[in-house]
C-alpha positions as CSV (number, residue, x, y, z in Angstrom):
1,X,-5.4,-41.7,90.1
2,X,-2.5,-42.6,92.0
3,X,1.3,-42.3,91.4
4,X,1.7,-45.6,90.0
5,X,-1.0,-44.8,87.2
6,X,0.3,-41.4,86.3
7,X,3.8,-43.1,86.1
8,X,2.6,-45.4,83.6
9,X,0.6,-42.7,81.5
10,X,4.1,-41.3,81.4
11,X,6.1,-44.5,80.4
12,X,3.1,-45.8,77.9
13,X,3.2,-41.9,76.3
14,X,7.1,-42.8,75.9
15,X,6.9,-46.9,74.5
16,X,4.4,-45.3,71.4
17,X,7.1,-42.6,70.5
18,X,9.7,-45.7,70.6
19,X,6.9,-47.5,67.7
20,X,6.6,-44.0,65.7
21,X,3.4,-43.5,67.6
22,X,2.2,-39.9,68.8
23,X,-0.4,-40.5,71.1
24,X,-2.9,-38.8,73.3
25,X,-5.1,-39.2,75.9
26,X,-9.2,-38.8,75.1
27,X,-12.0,-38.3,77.5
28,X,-15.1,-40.4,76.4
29,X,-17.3,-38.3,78.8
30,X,-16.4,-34.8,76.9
31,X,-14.2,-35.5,73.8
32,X,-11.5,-33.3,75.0
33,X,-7.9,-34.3,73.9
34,X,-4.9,-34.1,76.3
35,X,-1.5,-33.3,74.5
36,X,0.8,-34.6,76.1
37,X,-1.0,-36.6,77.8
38,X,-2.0,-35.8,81.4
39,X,-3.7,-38.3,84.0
40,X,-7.1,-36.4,83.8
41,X,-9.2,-34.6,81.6
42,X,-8.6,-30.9,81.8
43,X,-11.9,-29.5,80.9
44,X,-14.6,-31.8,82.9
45,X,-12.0,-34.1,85.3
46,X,-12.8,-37.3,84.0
47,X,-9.7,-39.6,85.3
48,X,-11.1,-42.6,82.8
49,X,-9.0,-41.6,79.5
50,X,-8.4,-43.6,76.2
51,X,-5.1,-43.9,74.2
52,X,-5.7,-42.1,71.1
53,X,-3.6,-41.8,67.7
54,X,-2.4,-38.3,66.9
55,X,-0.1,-39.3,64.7
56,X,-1.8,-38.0,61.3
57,X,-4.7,-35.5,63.1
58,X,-4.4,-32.1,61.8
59,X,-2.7,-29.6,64.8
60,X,-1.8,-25.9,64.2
61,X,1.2,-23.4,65.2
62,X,-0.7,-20.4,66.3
63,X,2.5,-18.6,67.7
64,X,6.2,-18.7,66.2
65,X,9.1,-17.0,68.0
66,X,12.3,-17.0,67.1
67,X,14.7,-18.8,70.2
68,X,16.6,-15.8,70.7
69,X,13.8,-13.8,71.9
70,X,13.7,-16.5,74.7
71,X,17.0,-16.8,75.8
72,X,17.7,-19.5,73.0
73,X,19.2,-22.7,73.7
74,X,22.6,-23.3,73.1
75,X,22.7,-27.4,73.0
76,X,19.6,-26.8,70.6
77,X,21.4,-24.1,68.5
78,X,24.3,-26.4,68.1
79,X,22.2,-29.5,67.7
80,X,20.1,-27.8,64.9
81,X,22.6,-25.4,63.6
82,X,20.2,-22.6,64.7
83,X,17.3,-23.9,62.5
84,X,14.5,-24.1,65.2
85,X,11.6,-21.8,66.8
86,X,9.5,-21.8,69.8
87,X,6.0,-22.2,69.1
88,X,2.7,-22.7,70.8
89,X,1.0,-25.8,68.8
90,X,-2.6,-26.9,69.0
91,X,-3.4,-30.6,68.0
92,X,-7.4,-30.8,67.2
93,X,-9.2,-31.0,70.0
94,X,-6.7,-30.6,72.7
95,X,-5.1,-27.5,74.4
96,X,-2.3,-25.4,72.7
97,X,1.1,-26.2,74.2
98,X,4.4,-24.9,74.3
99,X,6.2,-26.8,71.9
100,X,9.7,-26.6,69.2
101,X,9.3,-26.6,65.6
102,X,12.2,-27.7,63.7
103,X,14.0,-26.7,60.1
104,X,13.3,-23.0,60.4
105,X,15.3,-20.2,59.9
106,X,15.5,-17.0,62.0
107,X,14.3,-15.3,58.8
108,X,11.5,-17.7,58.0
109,X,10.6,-17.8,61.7
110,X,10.3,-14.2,61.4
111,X,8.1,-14.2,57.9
112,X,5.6,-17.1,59.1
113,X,5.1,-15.5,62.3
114,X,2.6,-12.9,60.5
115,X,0.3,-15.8,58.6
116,X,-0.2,-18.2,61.9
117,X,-2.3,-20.4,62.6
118,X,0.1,-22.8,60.1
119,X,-0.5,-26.3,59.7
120,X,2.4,-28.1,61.4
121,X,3.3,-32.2,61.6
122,X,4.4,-34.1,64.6
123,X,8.5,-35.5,64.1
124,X,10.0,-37.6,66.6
125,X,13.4,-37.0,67.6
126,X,15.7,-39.2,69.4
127,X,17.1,-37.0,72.3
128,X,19.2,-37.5,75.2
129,X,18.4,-41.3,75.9
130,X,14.6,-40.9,74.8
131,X,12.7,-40.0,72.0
132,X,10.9,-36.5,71.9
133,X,7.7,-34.4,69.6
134,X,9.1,-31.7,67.9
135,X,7.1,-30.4,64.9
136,X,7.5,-29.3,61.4
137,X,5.6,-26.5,59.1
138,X,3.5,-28.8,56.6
139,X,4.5,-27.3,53.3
């Protein structure tokens, strides 16, 4: 796939977060999900991929680490009054990530940590000229 593919993969990926969409790419040779979407499929190469809707499909923290143990962010700090955690999240079917999740204390950060894998939603967050996926704990 060329440039001019990958940069509309990119833009496309950025228009459905614009219409509340989280979206996905699919292989239909292997089934794998990519999240975020990437211009092939990572497990058999397949550069024919489908738009898919991840909007509802179940995905899972299966890491939770408080910022400051990674050199927190201070515009994120600020932005969220401190209520935010790194975490590695796995949407069904696709890869885990490195990812933000969003309205969680230090403390709580700290408490979940020891019961992951936790269910976890996507939320879409308008930041610096562009909408973003954080995600949430699904209580």
């Amino acid at each position: 796939m060329d440039k001019q593919n990958y940069e509309r993969i990119n833009k496309k990926f950025y228009d459905f977060l614009e219409e509340g969409k989280v979206m996905g790419r699919k292989c239909p040779a292997c089934g794998h999900v990519e999240f975020p979407p990437y211009i092939a499929c990572n497990d058999c190469g397949n550069f024919e991929t489908e738009w898919v809707d991840l909007t509802n499909a179940p995905a899972q923290a299966t890491s939770l680490v408080p910022p400051s143990m990674l050199f927190g962010n201070p515009e994120m700090q600020k932005r969220f009054d401190g209520n935010y955690c790194y975490a590695t999240v796995q949407v069904e079917g696709a890869d885990e990530y490195n990812s933000v999740v969003l309205n969680i204390t230090p403390e709580k950060t700290m408490e979940l940590s020891r019961k992951v894998p936790l269910e976890v939603r996507p939320t879409i967050i308008q930041e610096d000229g562009y909408k973003m996926v954080f995600w949430e704990i699904a209580e």
